[in-house]
C-alpha positions as a Python dict, from the first residue, in 0.01 Angstrom:
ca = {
    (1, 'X'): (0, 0, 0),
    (2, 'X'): (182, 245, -212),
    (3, 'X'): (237, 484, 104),
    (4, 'X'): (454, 192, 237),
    (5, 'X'): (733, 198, -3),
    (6, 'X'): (1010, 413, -16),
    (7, 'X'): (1132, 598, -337),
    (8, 'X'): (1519, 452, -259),
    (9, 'X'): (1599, 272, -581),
    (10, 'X'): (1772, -22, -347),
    (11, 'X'): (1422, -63, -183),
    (12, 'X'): (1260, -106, -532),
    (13, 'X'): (1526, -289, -661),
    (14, 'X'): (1512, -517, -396),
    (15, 'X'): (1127, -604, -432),
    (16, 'X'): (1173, -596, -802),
    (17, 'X'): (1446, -888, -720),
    (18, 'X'): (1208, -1042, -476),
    (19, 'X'): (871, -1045, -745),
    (20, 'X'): (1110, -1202, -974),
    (21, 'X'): (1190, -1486, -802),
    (22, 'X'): (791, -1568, -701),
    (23, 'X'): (725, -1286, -429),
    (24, 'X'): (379, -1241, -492),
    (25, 'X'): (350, -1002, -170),
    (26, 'X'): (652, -824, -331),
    (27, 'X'): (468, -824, -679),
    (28, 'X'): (175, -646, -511),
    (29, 'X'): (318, -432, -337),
    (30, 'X'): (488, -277, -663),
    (31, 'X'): (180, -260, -838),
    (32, 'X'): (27, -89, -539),
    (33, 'X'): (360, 123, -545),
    (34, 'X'): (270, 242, -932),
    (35, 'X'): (-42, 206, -962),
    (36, 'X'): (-122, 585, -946),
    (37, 'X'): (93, 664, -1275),
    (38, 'X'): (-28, 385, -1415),
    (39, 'X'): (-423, 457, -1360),
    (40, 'X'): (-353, 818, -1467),
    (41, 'X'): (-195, 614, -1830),
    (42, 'X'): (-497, 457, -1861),
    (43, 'X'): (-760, 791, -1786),
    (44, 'X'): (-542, 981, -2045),
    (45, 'X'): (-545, 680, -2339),
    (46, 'X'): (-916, 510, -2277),
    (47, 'X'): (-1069, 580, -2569),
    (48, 'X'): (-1341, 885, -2482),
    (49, 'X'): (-1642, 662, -2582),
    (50, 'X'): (-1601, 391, -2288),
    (51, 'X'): (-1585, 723, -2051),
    (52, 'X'): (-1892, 573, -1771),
    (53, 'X'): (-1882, 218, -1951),
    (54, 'X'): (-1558, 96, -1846),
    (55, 'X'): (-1339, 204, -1527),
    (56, 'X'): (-965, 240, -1505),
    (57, 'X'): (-996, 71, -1215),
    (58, 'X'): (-1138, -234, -1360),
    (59, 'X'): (-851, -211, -1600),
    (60, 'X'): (-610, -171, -1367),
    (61, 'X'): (-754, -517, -1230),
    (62, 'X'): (-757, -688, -1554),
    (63, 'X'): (-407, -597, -1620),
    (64, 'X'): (-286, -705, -1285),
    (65, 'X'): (-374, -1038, -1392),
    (66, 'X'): (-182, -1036, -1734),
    (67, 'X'): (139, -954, -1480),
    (68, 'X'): (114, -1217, -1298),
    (69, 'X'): (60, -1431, -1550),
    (70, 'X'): (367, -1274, -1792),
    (71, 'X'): (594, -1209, -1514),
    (72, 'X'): (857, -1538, -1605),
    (73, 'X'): (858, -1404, -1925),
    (74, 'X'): (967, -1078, -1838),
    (75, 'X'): (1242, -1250, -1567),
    (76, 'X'): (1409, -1412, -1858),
    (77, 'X'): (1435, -1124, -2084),
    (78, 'X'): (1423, -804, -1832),
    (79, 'X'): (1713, -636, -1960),
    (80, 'X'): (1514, -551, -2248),
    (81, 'X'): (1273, -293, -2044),
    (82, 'X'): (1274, -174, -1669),
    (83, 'X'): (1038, -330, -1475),
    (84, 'X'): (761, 8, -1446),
    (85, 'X'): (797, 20, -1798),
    (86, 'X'): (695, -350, -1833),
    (87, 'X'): (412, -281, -1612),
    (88, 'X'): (300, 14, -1829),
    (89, 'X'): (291, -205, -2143),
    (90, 'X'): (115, -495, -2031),
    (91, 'X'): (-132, -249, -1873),
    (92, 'X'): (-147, -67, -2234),
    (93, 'X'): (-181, -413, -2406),
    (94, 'X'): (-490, -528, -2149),
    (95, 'X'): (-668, -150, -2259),
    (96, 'X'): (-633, -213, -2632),
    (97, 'X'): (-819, -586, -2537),
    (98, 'X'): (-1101, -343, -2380),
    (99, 'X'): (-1111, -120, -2657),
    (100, 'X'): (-1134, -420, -2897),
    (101, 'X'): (-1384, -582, -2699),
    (102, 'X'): (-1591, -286, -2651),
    (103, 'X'): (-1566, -77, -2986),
    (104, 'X'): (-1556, -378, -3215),
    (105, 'X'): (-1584, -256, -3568),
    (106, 'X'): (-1632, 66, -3465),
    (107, 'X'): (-1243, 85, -3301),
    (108, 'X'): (-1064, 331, -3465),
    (109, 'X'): (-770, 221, -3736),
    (110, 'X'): (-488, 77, -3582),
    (111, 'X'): (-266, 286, -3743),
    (112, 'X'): (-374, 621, -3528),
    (113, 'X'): (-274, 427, -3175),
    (114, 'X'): (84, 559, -3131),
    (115, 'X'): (356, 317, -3244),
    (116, 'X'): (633, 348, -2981),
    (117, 'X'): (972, 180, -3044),
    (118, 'X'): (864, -63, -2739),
    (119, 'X'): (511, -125, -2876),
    (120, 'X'): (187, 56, -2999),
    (121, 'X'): (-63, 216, -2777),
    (122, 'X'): (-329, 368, -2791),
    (123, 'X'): (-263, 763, -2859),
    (124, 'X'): (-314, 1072, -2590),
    (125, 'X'): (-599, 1218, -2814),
    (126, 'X'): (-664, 1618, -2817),
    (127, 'X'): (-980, 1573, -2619),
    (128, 'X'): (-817, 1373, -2352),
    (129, 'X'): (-491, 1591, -2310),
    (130, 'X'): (-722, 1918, -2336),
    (131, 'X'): (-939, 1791, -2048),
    (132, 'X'): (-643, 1691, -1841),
    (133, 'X'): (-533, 2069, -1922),
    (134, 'X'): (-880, 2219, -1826),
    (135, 'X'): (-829, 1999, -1456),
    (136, 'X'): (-1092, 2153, -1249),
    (137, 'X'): (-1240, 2443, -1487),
    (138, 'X'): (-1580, 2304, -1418),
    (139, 'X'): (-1783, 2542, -1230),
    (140, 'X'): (-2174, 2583, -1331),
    (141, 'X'): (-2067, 2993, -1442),
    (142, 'X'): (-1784, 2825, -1608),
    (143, 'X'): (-1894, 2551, -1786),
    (144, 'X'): (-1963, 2753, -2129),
    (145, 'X'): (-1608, 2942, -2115),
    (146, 'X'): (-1488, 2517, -2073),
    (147, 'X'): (-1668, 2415, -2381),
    (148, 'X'): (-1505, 2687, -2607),
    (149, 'X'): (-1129, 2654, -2470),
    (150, 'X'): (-1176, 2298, -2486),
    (151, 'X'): (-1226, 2331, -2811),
    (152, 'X'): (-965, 2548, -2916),
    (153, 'X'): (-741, 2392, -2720),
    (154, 'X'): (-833, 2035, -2900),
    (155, 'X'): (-739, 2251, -3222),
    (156, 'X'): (-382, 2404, -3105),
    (157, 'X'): (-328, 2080, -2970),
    (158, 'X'): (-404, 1858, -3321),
    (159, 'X'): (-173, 2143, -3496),
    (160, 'X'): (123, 1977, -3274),
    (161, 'X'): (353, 1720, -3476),
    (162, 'X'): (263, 1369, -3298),
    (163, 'X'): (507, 1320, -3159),
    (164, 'X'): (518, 1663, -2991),
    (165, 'X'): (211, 1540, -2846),
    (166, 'X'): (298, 1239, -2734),
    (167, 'X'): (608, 1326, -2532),
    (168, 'X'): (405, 1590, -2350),
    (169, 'X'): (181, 1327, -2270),
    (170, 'X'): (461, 1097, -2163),
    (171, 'X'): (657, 1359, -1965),
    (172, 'X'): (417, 1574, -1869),
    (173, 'X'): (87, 1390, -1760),
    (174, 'X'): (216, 1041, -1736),
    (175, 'X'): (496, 1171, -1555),
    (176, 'X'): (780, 957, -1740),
    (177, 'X'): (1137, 1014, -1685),
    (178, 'X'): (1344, 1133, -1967),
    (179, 'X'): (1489, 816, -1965),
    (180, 'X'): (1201, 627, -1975),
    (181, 'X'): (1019, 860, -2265),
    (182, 'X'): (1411, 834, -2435),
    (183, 'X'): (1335, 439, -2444),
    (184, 'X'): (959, 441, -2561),
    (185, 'X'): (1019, 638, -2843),
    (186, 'X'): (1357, 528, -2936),
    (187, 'X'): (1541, 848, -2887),
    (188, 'X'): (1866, 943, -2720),
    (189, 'X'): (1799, 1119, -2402),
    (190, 'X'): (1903, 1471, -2517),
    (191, 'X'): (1709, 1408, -2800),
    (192, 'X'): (1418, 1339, -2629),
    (193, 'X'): (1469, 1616, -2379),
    (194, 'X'): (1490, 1867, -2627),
    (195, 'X'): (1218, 1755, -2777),
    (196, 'X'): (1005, 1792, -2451),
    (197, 'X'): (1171, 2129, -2376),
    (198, 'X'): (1008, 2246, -2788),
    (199, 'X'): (682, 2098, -2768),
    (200, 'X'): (661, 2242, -2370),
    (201, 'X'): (736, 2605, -2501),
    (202, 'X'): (472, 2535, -2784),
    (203, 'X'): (187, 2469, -2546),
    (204, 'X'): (283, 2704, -2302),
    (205, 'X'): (288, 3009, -2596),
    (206, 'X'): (-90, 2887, -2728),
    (207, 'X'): (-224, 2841, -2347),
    (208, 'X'): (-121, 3220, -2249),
    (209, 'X'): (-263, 3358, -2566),
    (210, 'X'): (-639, 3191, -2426),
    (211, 'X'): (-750, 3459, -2196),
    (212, 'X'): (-848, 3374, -1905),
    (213, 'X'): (-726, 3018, -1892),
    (214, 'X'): (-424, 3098, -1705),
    (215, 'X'): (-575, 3249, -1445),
    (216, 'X'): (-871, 3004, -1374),
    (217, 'X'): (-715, 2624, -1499),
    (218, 'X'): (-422, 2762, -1167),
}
């Protein structure tokens, strides 16, 4: 579906225009158009014990739903957020209801999700952003040199200010837009692109000093 639409901001204004007024073709076709960055939100923020117990896909599902459903509320106040960025927080929204539902009382305190200027989420943990680093370092004569520079990268990566983490997972792996990780965290865009451009340099400097892992996570 996704493969259908063109990148041209007039065709995706257009069907944004069109899902507004009660498209529902046009509605699924832009959540067919995002749904890759979206899915990738979701593998980089589900909390690490659902991992074979829930799928993003089933998420992905779930939150479809909640769109429909919210979409008249976001056509009389969609000024306030762009329209991907609408679909990203109702889809972050439906994965906190799965981590609730799932976790319980064992759900981690609300207070480590990430509180973004347009809402909280649940955080990019250090596991989760040093297996997205690792990609496919997974090799049977590999998989002990994994475990060890997964772990030291979990530790350079917890030694990184939150937020320094969070815009590299924003920018980086949820591939985000200055713009649009300027409006989450309630930055100005150089602000926010400065910040990227720091916390970029400071994971780059602690991934060449872990020999080997340049050469085999490429």
């Amino acid at each position: 579906m996704s493969s259908t639409i063109s990148d041209s901001t007039d065709n995706l204004d257009d069907l944004i225009r069109r899902a507004l007024s009660g498209d529902e073709q046009a509605l699924a076709a832009l959540f067919g158009h995002y749904r890759r960055r979206l899915r990738q939100m979701v593998r980089l923020r589900l909390d690490r014990r659902l991992q074979g117990r829930v799928d993003p896909s089933d998420v992905l599902q779930e939150a479809y739903l909640d769109i429909v459903q919210q979409l008249p509320s976001y056509a009389k106040q969609q000024g306030e957020m762009s329209f991907f960025l609408w679909l990203r927080l109702v889809t972050g929204q439906r994965m906190m209801r799965v981590h609730r539902e799932h976790l319980g009382t064992q759900m981690r305190n609300a207070g480590r999700d990430v509180s973004l200027h347009r809402g909280a989420l649940p955080r990019a943990t250090s596991v989760s952003l040093a297996a997205q680093l690792l990609g496919r370092f997974t090799s049977a004569s590999q998989s002990a040199m994994r475990a060890e520079m997964q772990v030291k990268l979990q530790e350079a990566i917890n030694s990184m200010e939150e937020l320094d983490r969070e815009i590299i997972a924003l920018r980086h792996f949820e591939e985000l837009s200055n713009k649009e990780a300027a409006e989450l965290l309630g930055l100005s865009k150089s602000a926010a692109s400065n910040r990227y451009v720091r916390a970029l340099a400071r994971l780059q400097s602690v991934l060449q000093s872990m020999p080997g892992f340049m050469d085999q996570a490429t």
